[in-house]
Structures are given as structure tokens and as C-alpha cells.
N, C-alpha and C positions, 0 to 999 in steps of 0.2 A: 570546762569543755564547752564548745559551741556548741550550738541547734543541732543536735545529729539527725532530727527530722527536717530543716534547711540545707545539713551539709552533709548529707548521707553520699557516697560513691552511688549508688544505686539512681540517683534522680539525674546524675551525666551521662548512663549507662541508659538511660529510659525517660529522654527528656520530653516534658509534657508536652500533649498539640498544643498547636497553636489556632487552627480553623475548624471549619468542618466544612465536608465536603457535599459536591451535588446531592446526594442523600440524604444528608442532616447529620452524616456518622462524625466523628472524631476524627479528625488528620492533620496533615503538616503541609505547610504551604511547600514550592517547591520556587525556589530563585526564579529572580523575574528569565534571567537567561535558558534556564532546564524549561520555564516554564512556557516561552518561547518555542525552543525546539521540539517541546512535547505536543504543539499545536502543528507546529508546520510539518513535523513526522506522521501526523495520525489526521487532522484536520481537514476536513471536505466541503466544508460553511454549505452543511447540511445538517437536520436537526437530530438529535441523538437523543438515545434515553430520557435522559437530563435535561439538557440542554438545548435551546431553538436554533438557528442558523444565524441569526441577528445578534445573539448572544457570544456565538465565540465569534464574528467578525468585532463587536468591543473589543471583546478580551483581547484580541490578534493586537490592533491599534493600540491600546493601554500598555502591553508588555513593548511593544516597540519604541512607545514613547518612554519608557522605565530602563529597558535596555541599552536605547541611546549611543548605539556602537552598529556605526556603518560599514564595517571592515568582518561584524560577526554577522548580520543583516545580508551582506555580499554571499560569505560561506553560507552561512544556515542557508540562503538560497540554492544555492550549486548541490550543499546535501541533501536537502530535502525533495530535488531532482534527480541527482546522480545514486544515491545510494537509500535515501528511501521511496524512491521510484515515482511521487506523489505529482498530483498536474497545477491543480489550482492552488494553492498557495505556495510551492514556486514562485508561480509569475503576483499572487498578490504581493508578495516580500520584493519582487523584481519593480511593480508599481509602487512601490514605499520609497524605494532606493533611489527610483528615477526622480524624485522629488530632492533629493537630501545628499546627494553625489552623483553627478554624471557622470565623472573617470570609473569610480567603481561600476558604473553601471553600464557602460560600453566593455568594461573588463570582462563580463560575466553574462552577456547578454547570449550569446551565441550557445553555453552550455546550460543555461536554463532555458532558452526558447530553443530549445533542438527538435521542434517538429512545428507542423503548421497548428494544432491544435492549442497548446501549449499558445503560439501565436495571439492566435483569436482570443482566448480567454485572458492574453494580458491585455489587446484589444478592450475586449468587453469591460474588465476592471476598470482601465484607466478612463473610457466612458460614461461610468456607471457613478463618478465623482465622488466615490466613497475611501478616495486616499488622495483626494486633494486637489485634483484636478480634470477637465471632463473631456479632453484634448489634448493630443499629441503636441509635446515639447516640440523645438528646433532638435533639440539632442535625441529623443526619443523618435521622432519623425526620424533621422539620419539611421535612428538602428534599424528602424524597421525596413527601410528603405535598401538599407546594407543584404538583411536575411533576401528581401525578394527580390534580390538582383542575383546574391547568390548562390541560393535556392535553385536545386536540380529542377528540371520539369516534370519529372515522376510525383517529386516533394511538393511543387506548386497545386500539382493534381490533385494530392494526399490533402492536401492541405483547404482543398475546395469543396470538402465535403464535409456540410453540416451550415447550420446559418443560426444567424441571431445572436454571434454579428456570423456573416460569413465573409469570405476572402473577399466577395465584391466588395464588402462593405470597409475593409479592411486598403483595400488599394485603390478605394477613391480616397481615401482620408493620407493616407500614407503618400502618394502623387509619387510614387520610386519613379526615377528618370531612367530606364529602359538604357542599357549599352549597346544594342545592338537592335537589329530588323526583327530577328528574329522571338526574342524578349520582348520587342514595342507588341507585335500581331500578339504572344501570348498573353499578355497584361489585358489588352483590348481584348483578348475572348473571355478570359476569366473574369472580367469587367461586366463584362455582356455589352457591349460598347458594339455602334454599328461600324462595319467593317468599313468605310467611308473615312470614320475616324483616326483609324491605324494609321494612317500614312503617315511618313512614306513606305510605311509598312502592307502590305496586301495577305489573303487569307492562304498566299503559296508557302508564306513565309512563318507560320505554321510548324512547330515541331513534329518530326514523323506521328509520334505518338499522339499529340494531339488530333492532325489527321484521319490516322488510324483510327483513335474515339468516335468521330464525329463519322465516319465511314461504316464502323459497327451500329451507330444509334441507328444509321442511315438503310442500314440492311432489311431487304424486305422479305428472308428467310431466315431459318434456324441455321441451313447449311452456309449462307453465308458467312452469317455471324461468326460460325466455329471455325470456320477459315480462315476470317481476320485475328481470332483470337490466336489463332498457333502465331504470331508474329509479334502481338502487341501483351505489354504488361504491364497493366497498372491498377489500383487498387480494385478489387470484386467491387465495390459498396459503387463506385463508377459505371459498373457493366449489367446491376442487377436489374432497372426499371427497364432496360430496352429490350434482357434476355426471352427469347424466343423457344422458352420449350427445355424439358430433360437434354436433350443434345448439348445445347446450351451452353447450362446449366453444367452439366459434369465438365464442359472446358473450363470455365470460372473455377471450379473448383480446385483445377489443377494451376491457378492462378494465386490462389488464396495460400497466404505464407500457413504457417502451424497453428499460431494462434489464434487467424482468422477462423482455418478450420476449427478450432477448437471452439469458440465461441457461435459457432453458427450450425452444431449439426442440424439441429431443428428445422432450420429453414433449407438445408441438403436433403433431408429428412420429405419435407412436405413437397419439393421442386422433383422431388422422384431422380434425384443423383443416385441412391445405392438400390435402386430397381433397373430392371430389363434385362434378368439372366445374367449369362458371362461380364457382359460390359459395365453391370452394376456393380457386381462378384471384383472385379478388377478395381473398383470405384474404392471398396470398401479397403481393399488393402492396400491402394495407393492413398488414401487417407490415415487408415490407420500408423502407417511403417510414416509419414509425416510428422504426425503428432506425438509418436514415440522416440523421435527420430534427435538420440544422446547429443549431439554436436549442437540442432538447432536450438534443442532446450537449455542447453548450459549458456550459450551466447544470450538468447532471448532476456528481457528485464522483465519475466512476470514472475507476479507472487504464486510460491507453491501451493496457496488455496484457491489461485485460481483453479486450480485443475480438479478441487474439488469441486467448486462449482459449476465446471461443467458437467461434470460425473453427477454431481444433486439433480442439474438442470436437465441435462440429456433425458427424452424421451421412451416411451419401451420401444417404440419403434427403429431407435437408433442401434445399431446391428451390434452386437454381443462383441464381436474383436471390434472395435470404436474403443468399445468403453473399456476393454482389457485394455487399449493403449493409454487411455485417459489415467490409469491404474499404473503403470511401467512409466509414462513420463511423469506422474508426481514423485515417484522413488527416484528418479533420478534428479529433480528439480530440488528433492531433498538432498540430493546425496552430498553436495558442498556442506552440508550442516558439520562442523568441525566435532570430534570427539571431546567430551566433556576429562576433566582431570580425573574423574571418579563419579560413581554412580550421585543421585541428583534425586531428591523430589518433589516431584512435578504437579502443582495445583491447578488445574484446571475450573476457571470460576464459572460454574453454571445454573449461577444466579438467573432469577429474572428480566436484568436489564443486560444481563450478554446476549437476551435475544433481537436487539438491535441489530439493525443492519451495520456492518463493520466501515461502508461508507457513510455511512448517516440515509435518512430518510428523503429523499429526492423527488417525493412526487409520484402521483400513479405511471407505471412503464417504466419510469427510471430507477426504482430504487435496488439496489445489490439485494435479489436474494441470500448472501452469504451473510452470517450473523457474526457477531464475535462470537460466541462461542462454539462455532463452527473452525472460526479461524486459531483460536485457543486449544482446539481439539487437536488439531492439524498440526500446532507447535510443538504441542506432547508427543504426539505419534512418533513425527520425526527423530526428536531426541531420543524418545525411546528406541527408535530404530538403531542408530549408534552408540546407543547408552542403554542397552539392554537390561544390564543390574540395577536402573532406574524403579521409580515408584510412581507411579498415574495416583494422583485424588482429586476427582471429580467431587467438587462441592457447590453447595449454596451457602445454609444453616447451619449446613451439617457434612460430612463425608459420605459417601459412595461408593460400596468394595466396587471393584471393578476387576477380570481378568483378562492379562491379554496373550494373545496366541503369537508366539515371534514370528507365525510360518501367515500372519496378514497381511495384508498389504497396506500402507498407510492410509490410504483414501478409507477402509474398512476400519482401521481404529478409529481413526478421525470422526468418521460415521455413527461409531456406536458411543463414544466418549461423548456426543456433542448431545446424546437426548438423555442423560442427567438431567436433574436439576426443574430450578423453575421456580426457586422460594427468594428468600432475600441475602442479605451478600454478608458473610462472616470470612473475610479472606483469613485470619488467623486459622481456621479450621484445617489446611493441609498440617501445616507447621503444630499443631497441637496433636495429630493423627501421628505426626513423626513420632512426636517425643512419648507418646503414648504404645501404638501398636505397633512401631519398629525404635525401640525405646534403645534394644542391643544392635545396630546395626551403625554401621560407619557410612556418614554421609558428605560428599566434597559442599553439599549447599544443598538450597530451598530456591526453585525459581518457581515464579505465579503468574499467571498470566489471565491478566482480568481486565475490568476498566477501575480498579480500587476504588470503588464504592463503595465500601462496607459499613454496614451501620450498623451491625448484630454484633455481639461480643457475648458466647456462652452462654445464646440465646435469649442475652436480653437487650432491646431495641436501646441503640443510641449510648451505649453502657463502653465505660472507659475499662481500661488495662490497670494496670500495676501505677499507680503512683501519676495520675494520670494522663500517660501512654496510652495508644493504641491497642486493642488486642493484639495483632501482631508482631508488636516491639515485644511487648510481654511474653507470647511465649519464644519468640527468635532466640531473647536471652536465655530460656531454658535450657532451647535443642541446643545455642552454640555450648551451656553449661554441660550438656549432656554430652557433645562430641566430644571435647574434651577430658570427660572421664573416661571415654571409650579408648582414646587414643594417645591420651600422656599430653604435658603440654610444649610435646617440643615439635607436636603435627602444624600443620598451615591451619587458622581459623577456619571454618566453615564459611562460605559466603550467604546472602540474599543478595536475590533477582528478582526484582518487580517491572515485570515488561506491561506497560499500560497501553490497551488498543485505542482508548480515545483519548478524543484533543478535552483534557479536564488538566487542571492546575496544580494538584495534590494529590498526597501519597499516603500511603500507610505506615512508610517506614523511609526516612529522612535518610540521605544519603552520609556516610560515614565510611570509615577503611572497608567496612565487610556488608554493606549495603550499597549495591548500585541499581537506580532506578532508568529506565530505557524505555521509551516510546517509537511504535510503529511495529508495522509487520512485513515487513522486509527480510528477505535473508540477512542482510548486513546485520541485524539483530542478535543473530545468532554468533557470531564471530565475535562481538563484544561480549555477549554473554559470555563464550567458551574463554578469550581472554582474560576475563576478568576472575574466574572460578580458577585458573591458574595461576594465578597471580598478581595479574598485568591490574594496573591501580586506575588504567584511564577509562573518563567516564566519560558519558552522552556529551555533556555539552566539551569534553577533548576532542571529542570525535569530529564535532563539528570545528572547534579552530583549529584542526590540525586542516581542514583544507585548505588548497594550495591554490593562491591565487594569479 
């Protein structure tokens, strides 16, 4: 007989790592392609736990030079726009592209740059000569040239707010050729170009709304201002330096789409928007009935922990129905969360390093108060909420009882789930809780939701699994060994779900039939997940070639 310590079933069943990860723990690399879309799904080339900002902008270049495929480059771009909602690596991958195919990248230009902002920051990249070049192609000059000709005037406005680079700086380099009078006069104000310049263009020729702008900064009252406001609409962040007072103030308000609102009570808050009797009283619930308001939030692209982070952020000042709306539109921001095939349990890692900020670290004033493990919290809630027969284990080392009340409301699980923890990262700990304190119970899968870092195993630092595996492959095979006595073997496997919130490279458990690993936090996450736990075999990087170009 051969080596049975060579050629045992058990070492294909539990194949050993192969790296280790930003921790030092045991893990498995993940293909240059997952490991691609794992960055541009979660990546903010800001510094994280782990890792510094300079670090994954390498890594970004290294996998792209490895991946080598500019037709998956074009999609991962388009998804990691369209469906994981993300801004700057987008257009970094859009700046790779523009280098290495122009067809494809005239293809896709207009659904990854879909805002001015988005704009600027492929701007600022391709500037920044950190992919290759420090100035607008002929090809790349013609796209941008294409967006600011035909770019609304509300979007040109939107788009002029913020600098370094900003839109001046953007449409002196870009030189778009203007179609008309009224397009030359806008280019030359957003220019700051003297009016002398425009022609044959003159300052009549002016979009209303431009006008309007420049007629509000111009106002030498509060009651003016409010009067030009009932006519004119265009971004708050435009009308704030020149606003004159609460009167103001509560007009802009009524200006500001939902998630403006949502992101700015504070400063509604200090401007005295929900003071002065009746007409504050009217403020608060023409606010509130916005921000809760089912149609806009299902349309909107934000993540449903933004609304925990208003609700974290929001001040006590901010009026009691505010923050019940903030409460009613995350439930519904969750409520697309698809039903799971069967009850699920859910690892919430609340380690140490899930107290990063889930953008990365940006700097004093910029960095996301929201942590991952705030947004981890948030993932379980919801599924719990439609998967109520579900299991919460909040871990680090170790596990967490935790109870939850179905009559909460998600923002309040999320809340209480996310001050766990604090120690170092043992992701096998849900999946060992299974097979241990719900040993008789039937489970459809294990989803975890961490940055897999783990470097603990059964409390001892840096320590391998079974044959050396992962703690987590080691026990995975037990619970899948155990569901299957629970259930005969003619039930569907059990799955694993490892949804990783950062841009890192490696996993804890290597993709296979009943292992899918998924980066980002996006809704769209959760659809693969519910997919995949019924059956459906397509993974992260199908997802991304299945876009349509």
C-alpha cells in the first residue's frame, strides 16, 4: 500500500496553506483574479488595520500586471461601480485601462465615470503618474471632453464642488470644445475665466440656474435668498457659504435630496433648521417622512450601514422622530436582503482589527467613523431579520452569547452586536460554537463576516488546523460531517460564506463546491450569498465576468 500519511482523502479534503496572512496567521492565497476583485470591491487606498495606503496601491498594479486580461479589467471596473457602489478604484482600474485599450475604454467610460466626482478622481489618478502617465491621452482627452459637453448643468455644478483637482482644474486640461453659446459662457464661469474671454459667448448666455446661483450669492437678505430658492435647485453644498440665517437654511433643506439629509443633520442641527415653534415642528417631519421615504431609499445606491452611521453620528440634539426615520429607512434599505434557503450561522468577527474604519484611515476630518465591525454587525442584523431561525456569534478568541429580540430594530442589533469583542481574531470560533452548542440543530451554512485575519487557533497564536489547514477548514469539515448526520445524505451540503470587508489577498478557506469567498459591502453581496446557499455554483469573480459590455 502507498503512504496513507501522503495519500490519505483527508489532505484533498483539508489542503494545507499555502501563505500567511497580514496577521502572521495561516491562510490560502486567493487567484490573482478573486484577488483583484477583492481589492477593487472593498479598496479605498487608504491605510487599514494592516496594511498602509502605498501597500495596496502595489498590490492593485502587481495583480493587474498578473491578471493580464483587459476585457475582465473593463467589467471588474463597471462592477466595482455599478454593483459594489465604490468611487476610487473604479476610475483607478479605468486609468490602467486607458493605458492598455482605448476601444475598451471609450466602451465603459461613461458607466464608470457617472458623476463629476468619480470625474475628478480619474483626473487626479491619471495626474498623479502612478499608472503610467501624468496627462491626458488624445483618447482620453476626447472622453473627458465627450462627459463635459454632455454633462447636464445641474451635473456640471455637482461636479464643481470640491478641489485638488477641481472641475477648473479639470477643464483647463481637458480644453472640451463648447457646442453651443450657452455651454462656451458655462465652461468660462466654471473656468473662472474673465468674462471677456467667453466670446462670442457673454454672461446673458448663462444657464437659468447658473444665473439664479450667482443672483442668490448676490442677495443682500435672508428673505431674498428664500425667494430665489423656491425657483432654483441645485446642490445644498453650492448655497451653504452664502446662506443668510435659519430662514435660509430650512429652504436648502428642502433642497437636499435624503441622503443629503441624512448625512448632514448635524449641521441642520447647529443652523437652527428644527427650531422656531410650528415652522421647525413642520422642518422635522418634512425631514423625517424624506429620509424614511420607501421609494427613495430603494432607488438610492447607499450602503445600509450608512444609516447606521448616521444614527451613530447624529447628535442628542437631533430630534427623536429624525432618528426613528433613520431606524424605518435602514429596515427598508435592508429589506431587498433575499431570504436565506434555511436558517444560517452568522460570525460576526469582533476582533481587534474590525475596529478599523471600514473605508480605511484618511486622515484627521476624513476618516469613516463606521468600523468594520459596525458594518459586520449590520450584515447579521439584517439577515437575521429575514432569517430569523438564524444564530449571531459575535467573536474574537472566543464566542459571545448574545440575545436577540425580533420586536428590534436592526440599527439596535447592529448596535449592541458591534461592542463585542476587542481581542485577537480566531475566525474558526463561530463554526466550532456550531458544532459544539448547537451540535442537534440543522443548518443551510456558516457565513462570517470579518477582514480574515485570523491568527489564533484554539487559543494558540499562529497555530495550524488538522493536517496543516486552517482552524477553519478543520472545523468546517466537522459541522459539514455533523450536518450530515443530522440530515441523511441525500440533503444538499451545507455551504461556507466568507465575506471579507477588506482589500487583503487571502482567506481562510479556499474556494471549492461548498466554499464561496465574496468581498465588499454592498447589498449585491447578499444576493450571491442567498444564491449560492441554494444552490447556484456562481462565484465572486462570475459575477464580475458575467458583466455586459
Amino acid at each position: 500500500m502507498a503512504n496513507k500519511t501522503l495519500f490519505s482523502s483527508l489532505k484533498s479534503v483539508l489542503p494545507r496553506t499555502d501563505t500567511r496572512n497580514e496577521a502572521g496567521g495561516r491562510a490560502y492565497c486567493l487567484s490573482p483574479k478573486h484577488a483583484l476583485a477583492q481589492l477593487a470591491a472593498t479598496g479605498c487606498f487608504n491605510g487599514t488595520y494592516y496594511a498602509a495606503a502605498e501597500s495596496q496601491l502595489d498590490e492593485l498594479r502587481d495583480l493587474i500586471d498578473q491578471v493580464d486580461d483587459n476585457v475582465f479589467l473593463a467589467k471588474l471596473a463597471v462592477y466595482a461601480r455599478q454593483r459594489a457602489f465604490m468611487k476610487d478604484m473604479p476610475a483607478a482600474l479605468l486609468c490602467v485601462l486607458s493605458t492598455r485599450d482605448t476601444e475598451l475604454t471609450h466602451r465603459v467610460f461613461d458607466r464608470v465615470v457617472d458623476n463629476g466626482r468619480v470625474l475628478r478622481t480619474l483626473f487626479q489618478m491619471v495626474r498623479s503618474g502612478q499608472f503610467g502617465r501624468k496627462s491626458l491621452s488624445s483618447s482620453l482627452q476626447r472622453a473627458f471632453r465627450r462627459w463635459l459637453n454632455e454633462a447636464s448643468v445641474s451635473r456640471l455644478l455637482s461636479a464643481s464642488i470640491g478641489h485638488d483637482p477641481s472641475l477648473r482644474d479639470v477643464l483647463r486640461l481637458a480644453r472640451p470644445v463648447p457646442k453651443d453659446n450657452e455651454r462656451r459662457a458655462l465652461f468660462g464661469w466654471l473656468a473662472g475665466r474673465e468674462v471677456e474671454k467667453w466670446a462670442p459667448a457673454t454672461e446673458t448666455d448663462l444657464p437659468e440656474e447658473v444665473q439664479a446661483l450667482i443672483a442668490y450669492r448676490q442677495a443682500d437678505s435672508a428673505e431674498a435668498q428664500a425667494l430665489i430658492l423656491g425657483s432654483l435647485s441645485v446642490r445644498w453644498d453650492l448655497l451653504a457659504d452664502a446662506a443668510k440665517g435659519p430662514l435660509v437654511w430650512k429652504a436648502i433643506a428642502r433642497q437636499m435630496g435624503p441622503q443629503a439629509l441624512r448625512m448632514n443633520l448635524n449641521t441642520l442641527v447647529r443652523h437652527d433648521v428644527f427650531a422656531g415653534g410650528p415652522a421647525g415642528r413642520e422642518m422635522v417631519d418634512y425631514v423625517a417622512g424624506r429620509i424614511a421615504d420607501a421609494g427613495q431609499i430603494r432607488r438610492s445606491r447607499q450602503f445600509p450601514y450608512q444609516y447606521l452611521a448616521a444614527y451613530l453620528n447624529a447628535s442628542d440634539e437631533v430630534p427623536r422622530k429624525i432618528k426613528q426615520a433613520l431606524h424605518k429607512a435602514a429596515e427598508v434599505a435592508c429589506g431587498n436582503i433575499p431570504e436565506m434557503p434555511g436558517p444560517v450561522v452568522i460570525g460576526v468577527d469582533a476582533s481587534g482589527s474590525m475596529s478599523c474604519p471600514v473605508t480605511g484611515y484618511r486622515g484627521r476630518g476624513a476618516t469613516s467613523k463606521v468600523r468594520c465591525v459596525d458594518v459586520a454587525a449590520l450584515f447579521a442584523a439584517a439577515v437575521l431579520r429575514r432569517n430569523p431561525d438564524s444564530v449571531v456569534v459575535p467573536y474574537d478568541t472566543r464566542a459571545y452569547p448574545v440575545r436577540v429580540d425580533p420586536a428590534d430594530s436592526i440599527l439596535s442589533v447592529a448596535e449592541r452586536l458591534a461592542q463585542f469583542g476587542g481581542g485577537g481574531t480566531d475566525c474558526s470560533v463561530p463554526i466550532r460554537t456550531a458544532n459544539t452548542n448547537y451540535r442537534n440543530r440543522r443548518f443551510a451554512g456558516v457565513v462570517l463576516v470579518s477582514d480574515t485575519e485570523s491568527w489564533v487557533y484554539r487559543s494558540r497564536a499562529l497555530a495550524y488546523g488538522t493536517r496543516g489547514a486552517t482552524g477553519v477548514m478543520t472545523e468546517w469539515q466537522k459541522f459539514v460531517k455533523n450536518q450530515m448526520r443530522l440530515g441523511g445524505h441525500d440533503i444538499p451540503a451545507p455551504k461556507l460564506v466568507c465575506i471579507d470587508l477588506q482589500p487583503y489577498t487571502t482567506t481562510q478557506a479556499p474556494d471549492r463546491e461548498d466554499i464561496l469567498n465574496i468581498g465588499g459591502f454592498s447589498d449585491a453581496v447578499f444576493d450571491v450569498v442567498a444564491a449560492f446557499l441554494a444552490g447556484d455554483t456562481g462565484r465572486f469573480v462570475a459575477e464580475v465576468e458575467a458583466v455586459d459590455l
